[in-house]
C-alpha positions as CSV (number, residue, x, y, z in Angstrom):
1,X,-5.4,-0.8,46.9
2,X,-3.5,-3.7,48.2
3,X,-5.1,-7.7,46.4
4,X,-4.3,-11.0,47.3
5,X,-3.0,-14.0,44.6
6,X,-3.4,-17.2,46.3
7,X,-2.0,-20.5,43.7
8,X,-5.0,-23.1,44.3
9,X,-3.2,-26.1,42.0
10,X,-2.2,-26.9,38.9
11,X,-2.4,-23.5,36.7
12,X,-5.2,-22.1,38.8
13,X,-4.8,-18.9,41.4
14,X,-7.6,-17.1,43.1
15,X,-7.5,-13.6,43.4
16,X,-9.2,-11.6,46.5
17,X,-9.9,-7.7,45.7
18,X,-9.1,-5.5,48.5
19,X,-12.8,-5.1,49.1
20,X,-13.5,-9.2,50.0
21,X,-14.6,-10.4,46.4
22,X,-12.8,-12.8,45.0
23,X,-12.8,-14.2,41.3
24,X,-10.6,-17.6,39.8
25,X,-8.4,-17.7,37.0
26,X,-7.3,-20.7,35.4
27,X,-5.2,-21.5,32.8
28,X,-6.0,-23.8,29.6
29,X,-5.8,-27.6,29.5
30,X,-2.7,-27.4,27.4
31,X,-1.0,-25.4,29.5
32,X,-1.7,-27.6,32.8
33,X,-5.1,-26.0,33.6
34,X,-8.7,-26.7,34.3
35,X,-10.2,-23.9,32.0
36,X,-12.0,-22.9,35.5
37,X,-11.7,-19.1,35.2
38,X,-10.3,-16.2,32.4
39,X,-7.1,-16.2,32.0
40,X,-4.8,-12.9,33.8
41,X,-4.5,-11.3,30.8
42,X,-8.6,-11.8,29.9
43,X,-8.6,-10.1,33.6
44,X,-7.0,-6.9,32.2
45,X,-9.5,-6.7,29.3
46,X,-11.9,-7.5,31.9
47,X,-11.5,-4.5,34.4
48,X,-10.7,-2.5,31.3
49,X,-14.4,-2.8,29.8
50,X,-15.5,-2.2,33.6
51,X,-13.8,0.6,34.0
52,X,-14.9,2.6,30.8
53,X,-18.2,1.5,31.1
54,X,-18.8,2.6,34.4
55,X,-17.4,5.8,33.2
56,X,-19.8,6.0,30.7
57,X,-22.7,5.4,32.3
58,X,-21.9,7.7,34.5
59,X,-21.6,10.6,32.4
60,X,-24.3,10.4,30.8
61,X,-26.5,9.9,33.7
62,X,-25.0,13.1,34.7
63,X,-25.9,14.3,31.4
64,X,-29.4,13.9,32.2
65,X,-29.2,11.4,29.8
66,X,-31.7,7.8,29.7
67,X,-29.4,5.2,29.1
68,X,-30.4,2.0,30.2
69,X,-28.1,-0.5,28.3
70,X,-23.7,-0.8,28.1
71,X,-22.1,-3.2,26.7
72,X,-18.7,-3.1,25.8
73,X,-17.2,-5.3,23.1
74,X,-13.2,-5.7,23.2
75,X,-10.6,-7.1,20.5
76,X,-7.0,-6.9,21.2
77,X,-3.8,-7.9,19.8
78,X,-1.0,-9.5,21.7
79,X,3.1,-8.9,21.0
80,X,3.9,-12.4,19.2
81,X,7.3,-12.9,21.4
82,X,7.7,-12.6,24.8
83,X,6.3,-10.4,27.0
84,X,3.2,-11.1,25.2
85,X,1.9,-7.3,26.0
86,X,-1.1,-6.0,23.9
87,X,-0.2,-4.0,21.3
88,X,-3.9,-3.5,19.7
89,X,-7.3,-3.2,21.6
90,X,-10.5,-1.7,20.4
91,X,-13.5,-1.1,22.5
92,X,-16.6,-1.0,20.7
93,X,-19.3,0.4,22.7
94,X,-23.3,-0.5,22.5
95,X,-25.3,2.2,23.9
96,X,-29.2,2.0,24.5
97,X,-31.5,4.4,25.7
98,X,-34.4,6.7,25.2
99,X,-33.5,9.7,23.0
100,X,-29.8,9.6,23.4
101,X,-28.1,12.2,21.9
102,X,-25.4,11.6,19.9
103,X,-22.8,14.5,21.0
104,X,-23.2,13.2,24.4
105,X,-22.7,9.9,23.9
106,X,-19.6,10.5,21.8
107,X,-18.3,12.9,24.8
108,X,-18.9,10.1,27.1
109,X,-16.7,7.6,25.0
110,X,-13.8,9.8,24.5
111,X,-13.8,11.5,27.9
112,X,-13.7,7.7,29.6
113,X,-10.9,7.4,27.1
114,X,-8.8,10.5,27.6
115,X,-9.2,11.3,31.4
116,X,-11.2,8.8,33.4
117,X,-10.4,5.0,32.6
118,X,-6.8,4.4,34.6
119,X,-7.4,1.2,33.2
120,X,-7.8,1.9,29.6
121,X,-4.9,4.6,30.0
122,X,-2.6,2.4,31.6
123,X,-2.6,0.3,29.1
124,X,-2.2,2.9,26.4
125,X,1.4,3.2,27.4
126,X,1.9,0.5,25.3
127,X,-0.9,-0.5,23.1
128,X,-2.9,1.7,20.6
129,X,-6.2,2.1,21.5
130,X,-9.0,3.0,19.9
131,X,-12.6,3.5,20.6
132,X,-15.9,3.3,18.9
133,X,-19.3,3.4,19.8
134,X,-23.3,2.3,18.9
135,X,-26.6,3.9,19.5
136,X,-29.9,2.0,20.2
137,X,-33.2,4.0,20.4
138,X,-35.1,2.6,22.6
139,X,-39.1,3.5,23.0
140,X,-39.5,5.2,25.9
141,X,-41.7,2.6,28.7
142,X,-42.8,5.1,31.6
């Protein structure tokens, strides 16, 4: 995976994935930027949320599961001196679906957690992370 960080001005770069999106971060007013984009470090707990999500989903879709709602809430805690690494995240999962079952919703969660996020892993190294989760019921529309 090879990513492209281009400095556009003032505290603003843009970043271009390997597969041709690309996505501006910008750094606050105070610090010489536009507040255009999420900071780097808002990136990180970005892809982090992407990543376990989408490993979520997927597991329970292949847990014949009907989920039709994710969302993925994310606190963290940053080092006080520099480098300014996280040392506390949570992710706090909201699940909906029809008839979700607990057990597999809960395997989902701690299987993202344990052997699928890199993200969520990688960081792990050197913050504690910890994970919780929601069900909604949802009537069933079909």
């Amino acid at each position: 995976m090879d990513i492209k960080v281009s400095w556009v001005g003032n505290a603003a770069f843009e970043g271009e994935s390997s597969s041709g999106h690309k996505v501006l971060m910008d750094g606050p007013t105070e610090g010489g930027g536009n507040n255009l984009g999420p900071r780097p470090m808002e990136m990180l707990l970005l892809g982090t949320g992407g990543c376990s999500s989408y490993d979520v989903i997927s597991i329970l879709k292949k847990a014949r599961q009907k989920v039709n709602g994710c969302e993925a809430m994310i606190s963290s805690v940053r080092a006080d001196s520099e480098p300014k690494i996280f040392t506390k995240i949570h992710i706090f999962f909201r699940i909906s679906g029809v008839n979700l079952k607990e057990k597999q919703v809960k395997r989902a969660v701690s299987l993202s957690a344990e052997k699928y996020c890199s993200a969520s892993i990688m960081l792990g190294a050197t913050a504690n992370i910890t994970h919780d989760y929601e069900i909604i019921q949802v009537e069933d529309t079909t």
